[in-house]
LUMLUMTOR-755205 format. One line per 4 residues: number of its first residue (from 1); their letters; for each residue y, z, x of C-alpha. Coordinates in nm, 4 decimals. Example, Ala and Ser with C-alpha at 12.3 -4.5 7.8 and 13.67 -1.06 7.14 Angstrom:
1	as	-0.4500:0.7800:1.2300; -0.1060:0.7140:1.3670 .
This chain:
1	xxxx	0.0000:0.0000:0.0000; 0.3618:-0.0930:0.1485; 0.5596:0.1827:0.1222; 0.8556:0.1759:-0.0842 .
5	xxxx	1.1930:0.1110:0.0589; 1.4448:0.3783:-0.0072; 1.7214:0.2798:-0.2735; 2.0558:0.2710:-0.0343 .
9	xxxx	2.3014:0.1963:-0.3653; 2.6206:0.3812:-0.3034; 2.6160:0.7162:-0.5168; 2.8835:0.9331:-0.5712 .
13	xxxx	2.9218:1.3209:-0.6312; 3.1430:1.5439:-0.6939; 3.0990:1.8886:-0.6093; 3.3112:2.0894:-0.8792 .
17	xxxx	3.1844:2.4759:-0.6687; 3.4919:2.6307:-0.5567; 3.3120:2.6368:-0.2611; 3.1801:2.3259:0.0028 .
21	xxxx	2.8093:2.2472:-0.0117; 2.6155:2.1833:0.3032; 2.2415:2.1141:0.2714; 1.9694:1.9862:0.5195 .
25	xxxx	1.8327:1.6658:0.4931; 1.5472:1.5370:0.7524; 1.6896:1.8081:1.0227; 2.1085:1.6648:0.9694 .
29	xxxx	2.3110:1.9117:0.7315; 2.4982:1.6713:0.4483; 2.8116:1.8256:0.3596; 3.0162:1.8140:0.0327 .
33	xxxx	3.3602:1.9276:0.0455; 3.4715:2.1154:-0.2745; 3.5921:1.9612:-0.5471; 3.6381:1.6340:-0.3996 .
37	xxxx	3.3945:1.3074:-0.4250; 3.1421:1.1914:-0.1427; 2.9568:0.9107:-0.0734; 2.6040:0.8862:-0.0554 .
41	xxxx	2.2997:0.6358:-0.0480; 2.1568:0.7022:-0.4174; 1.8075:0.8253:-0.2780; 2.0109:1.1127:-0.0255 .
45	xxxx	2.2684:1.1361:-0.3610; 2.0038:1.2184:-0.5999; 1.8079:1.4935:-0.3605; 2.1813:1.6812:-0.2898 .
49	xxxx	2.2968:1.6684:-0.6683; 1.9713:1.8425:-0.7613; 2.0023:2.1113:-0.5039; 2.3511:2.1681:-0.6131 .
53	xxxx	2.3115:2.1832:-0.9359; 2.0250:2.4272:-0.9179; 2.2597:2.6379:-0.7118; 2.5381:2.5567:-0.9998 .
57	xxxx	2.2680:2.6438:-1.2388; 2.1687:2.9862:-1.1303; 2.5079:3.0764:-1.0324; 2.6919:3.0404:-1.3406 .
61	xxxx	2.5883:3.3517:-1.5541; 2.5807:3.1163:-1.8904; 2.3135:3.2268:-2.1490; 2.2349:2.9042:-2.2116 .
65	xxxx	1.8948:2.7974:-2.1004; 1.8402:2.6718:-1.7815; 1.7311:2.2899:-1.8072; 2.0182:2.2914:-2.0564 .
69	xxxx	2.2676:2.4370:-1.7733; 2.0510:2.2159:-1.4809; 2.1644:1.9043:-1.7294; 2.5387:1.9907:-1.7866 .
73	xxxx	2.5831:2.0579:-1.3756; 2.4208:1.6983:-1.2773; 2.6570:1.5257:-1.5511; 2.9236:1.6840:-1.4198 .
77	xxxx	2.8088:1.5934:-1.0642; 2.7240:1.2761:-1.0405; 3.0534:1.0720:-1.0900; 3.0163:0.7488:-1.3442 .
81	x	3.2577:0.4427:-1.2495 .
């Protein structure tokens, strides 16, 4: 089997923490300043705007249930041109 070739589409995120977001990826940290919009390949995009918004998630002391509150963070994450 040929392995799949990682989608490279330009992705972009906003990180709306009041705080920067730096996460490892294959041994490099990937860093999103806060609330400002970054630039990534969608495959690298997708993996950082899940992480984030589990951190969002679990952070925000809503009563709402989680894959609810997972859902509302990556909408507000990833940015739609």
């Amino acid at each position: 089997m040929i392995p799949k070739e990682p989608d490279i589409t330009p992705t972009f995120l906003y990180n709306p923490s009041k705080d920067d977001f730096i996460y490892p990826y294959n041994g490099q940290d990937q860093f999103m300043p806060s609330r400002e919009i970054t630039t990534f390949p969608k495959f690298l995009a997708d993996h950082l705007a899940k992480h984030l918004a589990q951190k969002l998630a679990l952070e925000d002391g809503s009563k709402i249930h989680y894959e609810d509150r997972l859902a509302r963070w990556l909408d507000k994450i990833y940015v739609k041109l």
